[in-house]
VOKE-986351 format. One record per residue (C-alpha): x, y, z; residue number from 1. Coordinates in nm, 2 decimals. Layout:
// VOKE-986351
<node><px>X</px><py>Y</py><pz>Z</pz><seq>NUM</seq></node>
...
//
This chain:
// VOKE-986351
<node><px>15.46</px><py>17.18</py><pz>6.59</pz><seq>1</seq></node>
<node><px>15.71</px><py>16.91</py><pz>6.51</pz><seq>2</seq></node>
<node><px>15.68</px><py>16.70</py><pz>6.18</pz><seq>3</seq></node>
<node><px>15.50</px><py>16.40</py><pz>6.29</pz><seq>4</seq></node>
<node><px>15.22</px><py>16.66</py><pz>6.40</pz><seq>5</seq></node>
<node><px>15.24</px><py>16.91</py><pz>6.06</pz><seq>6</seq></node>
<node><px>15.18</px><py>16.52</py><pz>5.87</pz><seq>7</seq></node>
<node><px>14.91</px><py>16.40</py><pz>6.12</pz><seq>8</seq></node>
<node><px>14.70</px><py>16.73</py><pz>6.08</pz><seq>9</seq></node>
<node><px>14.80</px><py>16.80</py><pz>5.70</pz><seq>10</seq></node>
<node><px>14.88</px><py>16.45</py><pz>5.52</pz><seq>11</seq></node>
<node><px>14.63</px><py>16.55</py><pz>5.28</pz><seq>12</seq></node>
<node><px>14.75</px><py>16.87</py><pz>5.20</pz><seq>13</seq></node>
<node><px>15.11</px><py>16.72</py><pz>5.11</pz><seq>14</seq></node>
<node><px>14.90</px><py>16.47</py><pz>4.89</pz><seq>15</seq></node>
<node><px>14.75</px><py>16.76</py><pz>4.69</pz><seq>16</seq></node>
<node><px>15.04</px><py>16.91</py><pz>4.69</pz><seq>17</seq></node>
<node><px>15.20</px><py>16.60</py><pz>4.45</pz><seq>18</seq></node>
<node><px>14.89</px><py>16.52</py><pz>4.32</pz><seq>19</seq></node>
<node><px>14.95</px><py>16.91</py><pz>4.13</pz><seq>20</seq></node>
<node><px>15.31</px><py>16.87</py><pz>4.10</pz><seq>21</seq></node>
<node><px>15.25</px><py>16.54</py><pz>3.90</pz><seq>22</seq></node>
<node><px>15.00</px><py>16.67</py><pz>3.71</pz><seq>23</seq></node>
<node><px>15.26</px><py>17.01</py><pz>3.54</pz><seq>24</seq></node>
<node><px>15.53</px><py>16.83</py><pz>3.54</pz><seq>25</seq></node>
<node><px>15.39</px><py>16.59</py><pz>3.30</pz><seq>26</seq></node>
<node><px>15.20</px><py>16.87</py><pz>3.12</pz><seq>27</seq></node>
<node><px>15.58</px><py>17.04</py><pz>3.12</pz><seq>28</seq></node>
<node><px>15.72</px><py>16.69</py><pz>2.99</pz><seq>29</seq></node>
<node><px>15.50</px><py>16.68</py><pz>2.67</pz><seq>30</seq></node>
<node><px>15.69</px><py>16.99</py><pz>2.55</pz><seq>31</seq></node>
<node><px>15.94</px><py>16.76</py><pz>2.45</pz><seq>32</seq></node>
<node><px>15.73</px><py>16.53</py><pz>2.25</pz><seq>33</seq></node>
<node><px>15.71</px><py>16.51</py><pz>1.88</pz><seq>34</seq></node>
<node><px>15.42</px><py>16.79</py><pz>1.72</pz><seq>35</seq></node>
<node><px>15.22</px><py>16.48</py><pz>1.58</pz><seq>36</seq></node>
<node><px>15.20</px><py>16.29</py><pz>1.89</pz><seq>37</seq></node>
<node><px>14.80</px><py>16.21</py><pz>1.98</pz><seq>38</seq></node>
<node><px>14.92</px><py>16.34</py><pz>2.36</pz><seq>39</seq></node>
<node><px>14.94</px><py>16.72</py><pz>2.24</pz><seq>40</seq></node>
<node><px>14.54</px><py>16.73</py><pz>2.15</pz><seq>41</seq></node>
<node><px>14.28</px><py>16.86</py><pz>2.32</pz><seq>42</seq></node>
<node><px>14.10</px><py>16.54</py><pz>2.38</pz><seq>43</seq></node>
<node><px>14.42</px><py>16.41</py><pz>2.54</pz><seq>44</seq></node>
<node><px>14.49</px><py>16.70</py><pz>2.77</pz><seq>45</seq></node>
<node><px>14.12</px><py>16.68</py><pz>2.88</pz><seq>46</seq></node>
<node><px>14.16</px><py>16.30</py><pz>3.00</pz><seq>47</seq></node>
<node><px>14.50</px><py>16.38</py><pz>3.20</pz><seq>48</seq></node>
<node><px>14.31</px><py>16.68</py><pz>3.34</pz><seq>49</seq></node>
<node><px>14.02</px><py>16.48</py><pz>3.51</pz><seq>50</seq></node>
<node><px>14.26</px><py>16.19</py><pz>3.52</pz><seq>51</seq></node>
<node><px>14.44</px><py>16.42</py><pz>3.78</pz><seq>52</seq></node>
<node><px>14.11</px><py>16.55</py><pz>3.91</pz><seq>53</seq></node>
<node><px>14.03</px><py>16.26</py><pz>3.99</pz><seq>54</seq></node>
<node><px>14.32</px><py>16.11</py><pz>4.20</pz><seq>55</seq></node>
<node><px>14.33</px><py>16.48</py><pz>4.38</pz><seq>56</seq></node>
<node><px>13.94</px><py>16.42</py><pz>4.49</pz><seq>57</seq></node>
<node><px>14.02</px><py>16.16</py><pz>4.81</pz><seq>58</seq></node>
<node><px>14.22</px><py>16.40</py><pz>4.94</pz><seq>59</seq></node>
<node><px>14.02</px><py>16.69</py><pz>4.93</pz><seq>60</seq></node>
<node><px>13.75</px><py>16.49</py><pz>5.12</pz><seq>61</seq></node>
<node><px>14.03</px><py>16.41</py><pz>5.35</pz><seq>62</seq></node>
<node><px>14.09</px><py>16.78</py><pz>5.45</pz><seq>63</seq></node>
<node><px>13.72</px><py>16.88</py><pz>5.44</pz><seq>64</seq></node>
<node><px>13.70</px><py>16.58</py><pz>5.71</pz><seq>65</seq></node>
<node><px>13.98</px><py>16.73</py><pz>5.90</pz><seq>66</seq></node>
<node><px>13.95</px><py>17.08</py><pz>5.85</pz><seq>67</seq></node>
<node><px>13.55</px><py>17.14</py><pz>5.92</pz><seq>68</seq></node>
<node><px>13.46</px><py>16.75</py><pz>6.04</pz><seq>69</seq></node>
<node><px>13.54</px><py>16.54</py><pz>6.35</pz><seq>70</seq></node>
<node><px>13.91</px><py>16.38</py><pz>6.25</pz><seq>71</seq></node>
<node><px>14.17</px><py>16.53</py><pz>6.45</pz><seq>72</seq></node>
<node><px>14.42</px><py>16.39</py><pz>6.22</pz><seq>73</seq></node>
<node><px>14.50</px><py>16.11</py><pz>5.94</pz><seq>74</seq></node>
<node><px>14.53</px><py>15.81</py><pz>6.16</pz><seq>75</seq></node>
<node><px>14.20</px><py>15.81</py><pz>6.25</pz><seq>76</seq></node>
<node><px>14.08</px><py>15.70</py><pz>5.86</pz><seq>77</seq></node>
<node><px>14.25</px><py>15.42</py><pz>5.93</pz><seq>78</seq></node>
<node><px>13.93</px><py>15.31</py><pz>6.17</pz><seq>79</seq></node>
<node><px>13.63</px><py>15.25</py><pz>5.97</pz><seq>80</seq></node>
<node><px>13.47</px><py>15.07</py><pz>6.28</pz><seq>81</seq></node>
<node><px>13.43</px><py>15.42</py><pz>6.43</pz><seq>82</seq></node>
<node><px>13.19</px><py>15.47</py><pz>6.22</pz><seq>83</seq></node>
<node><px>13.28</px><py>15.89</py><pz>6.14</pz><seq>84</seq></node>
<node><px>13.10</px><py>16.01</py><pz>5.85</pz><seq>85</seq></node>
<node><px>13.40</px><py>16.15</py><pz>5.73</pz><seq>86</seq></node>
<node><px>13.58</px><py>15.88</py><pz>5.72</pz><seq>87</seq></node>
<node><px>13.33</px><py>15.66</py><pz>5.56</pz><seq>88</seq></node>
<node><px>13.30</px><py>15.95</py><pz>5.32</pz><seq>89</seq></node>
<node><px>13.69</px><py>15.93</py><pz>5.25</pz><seq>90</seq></node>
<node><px>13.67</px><py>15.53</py><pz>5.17</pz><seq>91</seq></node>
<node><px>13.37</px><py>15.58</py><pz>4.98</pz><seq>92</seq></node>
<node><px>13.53</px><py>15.84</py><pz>4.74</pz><seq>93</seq></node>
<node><px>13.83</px><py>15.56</py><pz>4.71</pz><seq>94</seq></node>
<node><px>13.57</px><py>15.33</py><pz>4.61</pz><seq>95</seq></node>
<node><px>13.35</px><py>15.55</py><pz>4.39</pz><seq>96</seq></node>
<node><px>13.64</px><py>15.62</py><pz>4.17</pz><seq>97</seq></node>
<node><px>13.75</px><py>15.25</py><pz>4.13</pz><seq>98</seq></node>
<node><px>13.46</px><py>15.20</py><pz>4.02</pz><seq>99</seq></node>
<node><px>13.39</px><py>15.48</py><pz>3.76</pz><seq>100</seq></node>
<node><px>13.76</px><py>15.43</py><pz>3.68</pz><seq>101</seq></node>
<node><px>13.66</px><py>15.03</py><pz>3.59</pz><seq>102</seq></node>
<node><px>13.37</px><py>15.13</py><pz>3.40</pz><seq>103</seq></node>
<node><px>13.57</px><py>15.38</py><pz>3.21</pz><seq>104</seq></node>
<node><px>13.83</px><py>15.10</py><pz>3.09</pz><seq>105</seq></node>
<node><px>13.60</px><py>14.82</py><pz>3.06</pz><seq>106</seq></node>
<node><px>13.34</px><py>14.97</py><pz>2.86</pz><seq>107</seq></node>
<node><px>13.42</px><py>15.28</py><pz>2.71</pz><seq>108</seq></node>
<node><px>13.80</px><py>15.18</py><pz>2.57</pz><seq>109</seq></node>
<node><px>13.99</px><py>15.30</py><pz>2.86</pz><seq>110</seq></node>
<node><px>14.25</px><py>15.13</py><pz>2.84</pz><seq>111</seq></node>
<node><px>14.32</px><py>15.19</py><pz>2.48</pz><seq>112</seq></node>
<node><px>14.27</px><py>15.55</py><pz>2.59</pz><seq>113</seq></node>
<node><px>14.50</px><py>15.56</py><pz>2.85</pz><seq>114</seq></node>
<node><px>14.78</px><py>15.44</py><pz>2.69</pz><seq>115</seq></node>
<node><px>14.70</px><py>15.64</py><pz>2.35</pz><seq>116</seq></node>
<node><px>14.68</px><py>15.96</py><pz>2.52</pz><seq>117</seq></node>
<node><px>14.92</px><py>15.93</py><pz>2.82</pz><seq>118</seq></node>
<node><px>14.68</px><py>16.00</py><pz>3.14</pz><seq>119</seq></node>
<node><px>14.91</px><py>15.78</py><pz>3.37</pz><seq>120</seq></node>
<node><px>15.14</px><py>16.07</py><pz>3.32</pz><seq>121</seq></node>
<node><px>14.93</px><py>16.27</py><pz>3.51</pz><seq>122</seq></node>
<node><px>14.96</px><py>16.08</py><pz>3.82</pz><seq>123</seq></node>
<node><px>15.35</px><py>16.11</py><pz>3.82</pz><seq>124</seq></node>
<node><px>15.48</px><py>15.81</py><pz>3.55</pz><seq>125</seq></node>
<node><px>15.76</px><py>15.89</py><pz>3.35</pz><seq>126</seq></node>
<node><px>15.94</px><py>15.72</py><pz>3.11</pz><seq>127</seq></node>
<node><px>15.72</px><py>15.40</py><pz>3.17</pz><seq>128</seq></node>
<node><px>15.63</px><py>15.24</py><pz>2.84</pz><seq>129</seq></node>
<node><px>15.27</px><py>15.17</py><pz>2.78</pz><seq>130</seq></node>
<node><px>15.10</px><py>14.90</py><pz>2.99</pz><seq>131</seq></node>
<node><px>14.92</px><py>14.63</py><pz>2.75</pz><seq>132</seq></node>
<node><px>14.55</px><py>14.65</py><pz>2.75</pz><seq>133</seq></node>
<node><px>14.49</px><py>14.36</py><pz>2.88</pz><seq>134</seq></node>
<node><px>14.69</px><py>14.46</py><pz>3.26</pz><seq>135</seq></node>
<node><px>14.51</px><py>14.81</py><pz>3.27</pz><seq>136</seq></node>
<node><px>14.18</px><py>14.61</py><pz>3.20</pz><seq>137</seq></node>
<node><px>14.27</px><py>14.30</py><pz>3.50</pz><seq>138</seq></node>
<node><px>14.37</px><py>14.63</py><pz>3.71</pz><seq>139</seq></node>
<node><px>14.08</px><py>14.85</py><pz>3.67</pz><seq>140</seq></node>
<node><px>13.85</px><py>14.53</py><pz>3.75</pz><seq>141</seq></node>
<node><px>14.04</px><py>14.41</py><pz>4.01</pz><seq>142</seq></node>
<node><px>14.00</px><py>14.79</py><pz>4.19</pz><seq>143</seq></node>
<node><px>13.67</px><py>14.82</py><pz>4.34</pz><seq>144</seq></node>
<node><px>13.77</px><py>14.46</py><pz>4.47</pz><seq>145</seq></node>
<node><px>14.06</px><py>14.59</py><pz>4.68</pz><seq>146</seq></node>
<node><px>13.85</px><py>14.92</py><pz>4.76</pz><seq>147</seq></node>
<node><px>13.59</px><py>14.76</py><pz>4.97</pz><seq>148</seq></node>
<node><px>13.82</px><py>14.51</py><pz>5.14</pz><seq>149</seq></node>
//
């Protein structure tokens, strides 16, 4: 099996592969941090955790689709007009979660949450400073937008 086959057949794999090697390293990066800082609690390491949960979830319906459904491999998600159920399944997790994600920021302070207790980190953003509210608010609406297209 060369490489462009291993990726065809197991894109998604590699994708939950990073999605799991973003999420420790940042975990490993908050060792570093000050004591005091509001990422060390509880509540924070919660949010990163289904933060990270939930950008792993599109790819796990990817490999159920390909491992137990009918996609032979990852360039078939990119036709919708076939109508697979997998597929369709696959874009409707993408959009589910732009959604719940949007409803998170805009109405239960998301945004001040995200920055406060560092959940981008578990997606692979280091060293970024903290996004203003208002751009993780314009983003988060704008998502289930760019979802459906």
């Amino acid at each position: 099996m060369n490489l462009f086959q291993f990726f065809s057949q197991y894109f998604w794999a590699v994708c939950l592969t990073f999605s799991a090697y973003n999420y420790l390293t940042s975990e490993h990066r908050l060792i570093s941090l000050p004591p005091g800082d509001l990422r060390h609690t509880q509540v924070a390491q919660r949010h990163r955790r289904w933060f990270a949960l939930a950008a792993a979830m599109p790819w796990c319906v990817m490999g159920y689709g390909q491992l137990i459904g009918g996609v032979p491999t990852v360039w078939h998600y990119f036709r919708p007009q076939d109508r697979n159920p997998y597929v369709i399944a696959w874009i409707g997790s993408i959009f589910m979660l732009s959604v719940v994600y949007a409803a998170w920021v805009l109405f239960d302070d998301g945004a001040r949450k995200a920055n406060q207790y560092g959940v981008f980190s578990a997606l692979g953003r280091r060293g970024v400073k903290p996004k203003p509210e208002w751009q993780i608010k314009f983003l988060a609406a704008a998502g289930p937008f760019f979802a459906a297209a």
